[in-house]
N, C-alpha and C positions, 0 to 999 in steps of 0.2 A: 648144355642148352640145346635141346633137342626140338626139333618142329613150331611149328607155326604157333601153334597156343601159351607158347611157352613166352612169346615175344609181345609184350604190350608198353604204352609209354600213358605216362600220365601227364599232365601239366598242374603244377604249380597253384595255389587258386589265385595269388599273385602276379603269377604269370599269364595267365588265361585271361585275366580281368584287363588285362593293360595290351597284349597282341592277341585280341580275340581269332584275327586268322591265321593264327602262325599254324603251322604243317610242317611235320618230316617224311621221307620217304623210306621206308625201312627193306634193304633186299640184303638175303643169305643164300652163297656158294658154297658148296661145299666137297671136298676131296681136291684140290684145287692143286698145285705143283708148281711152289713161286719159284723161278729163277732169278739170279743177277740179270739176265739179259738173254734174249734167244731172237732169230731169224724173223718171228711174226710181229713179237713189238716192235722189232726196228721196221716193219713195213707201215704197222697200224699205224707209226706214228709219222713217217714221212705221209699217207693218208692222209690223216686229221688234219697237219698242220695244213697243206695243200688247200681242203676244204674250209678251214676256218681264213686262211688269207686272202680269198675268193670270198668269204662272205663281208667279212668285218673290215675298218677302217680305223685305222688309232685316233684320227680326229675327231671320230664321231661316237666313239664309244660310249663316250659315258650320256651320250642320248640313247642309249639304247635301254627298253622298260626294263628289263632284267637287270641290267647292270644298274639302272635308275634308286631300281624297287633294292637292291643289299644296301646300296648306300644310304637312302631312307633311313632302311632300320637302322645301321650302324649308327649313326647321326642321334637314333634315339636310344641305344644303348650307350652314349658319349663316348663312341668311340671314333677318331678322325678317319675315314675314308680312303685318303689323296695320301693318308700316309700308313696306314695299318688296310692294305686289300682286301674285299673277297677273294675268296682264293680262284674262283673262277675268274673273277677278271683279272687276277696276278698273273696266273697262268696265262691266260690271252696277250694278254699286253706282252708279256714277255717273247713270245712267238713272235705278234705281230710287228714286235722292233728289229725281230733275226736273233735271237738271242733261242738257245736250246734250254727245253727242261732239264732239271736235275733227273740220272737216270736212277733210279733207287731199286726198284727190282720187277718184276716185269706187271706183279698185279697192282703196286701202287701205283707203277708209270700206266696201267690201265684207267685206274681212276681216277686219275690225276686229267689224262685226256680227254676221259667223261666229262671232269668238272669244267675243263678247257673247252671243249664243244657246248655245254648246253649253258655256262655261264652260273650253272648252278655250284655252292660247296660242296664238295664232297670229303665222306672220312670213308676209311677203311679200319676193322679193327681185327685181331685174331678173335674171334666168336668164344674159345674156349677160355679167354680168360675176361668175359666179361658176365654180370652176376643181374640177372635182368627180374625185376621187371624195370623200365627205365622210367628217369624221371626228366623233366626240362624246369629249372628254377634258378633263381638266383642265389650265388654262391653264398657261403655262411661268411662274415668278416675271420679272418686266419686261416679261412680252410686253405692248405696246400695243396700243391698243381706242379707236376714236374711233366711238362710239353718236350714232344719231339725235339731233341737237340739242346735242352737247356741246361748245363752242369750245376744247378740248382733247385730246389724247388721255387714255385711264386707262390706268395701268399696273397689271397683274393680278397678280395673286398664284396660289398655287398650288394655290387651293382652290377656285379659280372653274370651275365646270365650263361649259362653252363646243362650239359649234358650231363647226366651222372646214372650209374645203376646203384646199387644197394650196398657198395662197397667203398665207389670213388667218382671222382671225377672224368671224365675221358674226354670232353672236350671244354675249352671253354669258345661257346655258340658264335660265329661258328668259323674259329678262323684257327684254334690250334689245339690237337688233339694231345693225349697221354703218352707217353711213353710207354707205357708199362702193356697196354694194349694193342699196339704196333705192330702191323704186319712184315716177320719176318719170312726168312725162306725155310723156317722151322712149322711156318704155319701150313693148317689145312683146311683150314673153315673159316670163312672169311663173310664177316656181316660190313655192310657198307649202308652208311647215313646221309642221302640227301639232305640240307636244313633249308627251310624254309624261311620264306618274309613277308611281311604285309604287301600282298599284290601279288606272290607268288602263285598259281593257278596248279590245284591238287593234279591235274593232268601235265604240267611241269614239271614235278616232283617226279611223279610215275614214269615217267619216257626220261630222267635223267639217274635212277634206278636200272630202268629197263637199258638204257647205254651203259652202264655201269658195268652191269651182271655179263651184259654182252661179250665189251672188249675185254673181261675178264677170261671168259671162256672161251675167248679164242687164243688169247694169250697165254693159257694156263690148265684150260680143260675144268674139269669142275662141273657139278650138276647143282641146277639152281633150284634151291628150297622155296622161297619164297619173296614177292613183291607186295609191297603194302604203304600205304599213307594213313598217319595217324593227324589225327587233327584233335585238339579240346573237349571234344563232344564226346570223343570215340569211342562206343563201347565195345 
């Protein structure tokens, strides 16, 4: 999957009709050098967390529009909120009780941070094993889904609105990604997914992209291909 043209996403016409503004953010690194752990993420992230506990309050969070706006949508993809998180406000919340992220490797604990600062989801995936053009629809009733960390496949139903290229699944929207797709420290090309929500502003998507690719590279090196928001219309 080489350059820019090569990455498009469509929406669903089922899906389009029902979240007319739903948006992703689409950004790809590339030459990238994951480690388990090095000298710069453990700075990046004493960083963030310093700035995100200085911004945010745990009693007040879930007033916050962002946090507001995932919950919304969740609520209309039936899914509980207070007990299945954004992963952005997972993250946060977890911080902001004193509790540490999981350290998984230095580009995930990158995006992970991203997703923790801007409150946006984020995924990472290895680029070379994902088969684009993408699609955003809701899952087929049996189609399987084997997520990060699950000794099982799930089998989906037909309410689960989901990520997928021409091959499989990679996430389901937008709270747990593929396994199969997974950034290891085998990877070198690494495409990362903003998702979007009703209320979320295409310039929110972009600057939590644009943090993404950031703390990526400095964590990791890597030279950035490309930054982009797809939206329903998008030609």
């Amino acid at each position: 999957m080489d350059g820019d043209d090569q990455v498009s996403v469509r929406w669903d016409s089922v899906v389009s009709k029902r979240f007319r503004e739903l948006q992703i953010g689409i950004g790809i690194i590339n030459k990238v050098h994951v480690e388990k752990e090095n000298p710069v993420i453990k700075a990046l992230k004493k960083s963030v967390f310093e700035e995100v506990k200085a911004k945010y309050r745990i009693e007040t969070l879930k007033d916050n529009e962002i946090v507001r706006a995932y919950r919304d949508f969740y609520w209309k993809l039936d899914i509980d909120p207070t007990k299945t998180r954004p992963s952005g406000e997972a993250l946060l919340r977890r911080v902001l009780h004193g509790d540490k992220l999981p350290a998984i490797s230095t580009v995930v604990d990158a995006y992970n941070l991203a997703s923790m600062k801007t409150i946006v989801p984020i995924s990472g995936f290895d680029k070379e094993k994902l088969t684009p053009p993408f699609v955003i629809r809701f899952a087929e009733n049996g189609e399987a889904f084997t997520g990060i960390g699950m000794t099982k496949p799930l089998t989906l139903t037909g309410n689960m609105l989901v990520l997928a290229d021409q091959k499989q699944v990679l996430c389901i929207y937008p709270y747990r990604d593929s396994d199969f797709t997974k950034i290891t420290e085998k990877t070198r090309n690494v495409l990362v997914v903003a998702y979007g929500a009703p209320g979320i502003a295409e310039l929110q998507l972009k600057e939590a992209v644009e943090t993404t690719l950031s703390y990526i590279k400095q964590v990791a090196g890597g030279e950035i291909e490309m930054i982009k928001v797809f939206n329903s219309t998008y030609e």
